[in-house]
N, C-alpha and C positions, 0 to 999 in steps of 0.2 A: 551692426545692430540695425536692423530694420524698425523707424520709427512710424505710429499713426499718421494718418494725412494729421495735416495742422500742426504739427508738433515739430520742431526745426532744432536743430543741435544749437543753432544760433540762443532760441527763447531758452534751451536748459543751460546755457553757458551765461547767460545774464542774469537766470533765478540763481543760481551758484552763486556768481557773486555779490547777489543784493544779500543769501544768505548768508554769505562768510563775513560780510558787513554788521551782519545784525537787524538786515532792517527789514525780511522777511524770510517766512519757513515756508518755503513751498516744494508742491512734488508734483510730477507727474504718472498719470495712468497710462503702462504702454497697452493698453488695451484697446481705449477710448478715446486716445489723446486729452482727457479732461486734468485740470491745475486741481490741484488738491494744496488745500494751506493748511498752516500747524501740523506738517509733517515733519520727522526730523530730518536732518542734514543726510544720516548713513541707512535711512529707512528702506527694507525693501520688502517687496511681496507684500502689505499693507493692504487691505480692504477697499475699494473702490466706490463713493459714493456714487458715482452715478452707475454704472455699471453694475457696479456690487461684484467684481474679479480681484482677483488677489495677485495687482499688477501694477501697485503704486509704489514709485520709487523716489529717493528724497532726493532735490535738486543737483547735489554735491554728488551722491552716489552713481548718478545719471553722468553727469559731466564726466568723470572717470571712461567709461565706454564711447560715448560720441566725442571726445578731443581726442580720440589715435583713427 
């Protein structure tokens, strides 16, 4: 999976697990590269505030594809 500049398997492997903590909902835009919060965990295709593309996915869901 081809990620935005800016965007690193690393920062969606670390929002995963602040989310699986409990101690934030975040997603990313593969669009934009832009953090989008109060997304859910298994979100995907999601509306894209800065962009406005339908290419936000929820941290968790993300981790799944850039950990293989």
């Amino acid at each position: 999976m081809k990620l935005p500049a800016g965007l690193t398997a690393k920062k969606i492997l670390a929002a995963a697990k602040r989310s699986q903590q409990g101690m934030d909902s975040l997603g990313f835009c593969l669009a934009c590269g832009a953090k989008a919060e109060g997304v859910e965990p298994d979100a995907r295709k999601c509306e894209c505030e800065m962009c406005g593309q339908a290419k936000v996915y929820g941290a968790e869901e993300l981790a799944i594809y850039v950990a293989f």
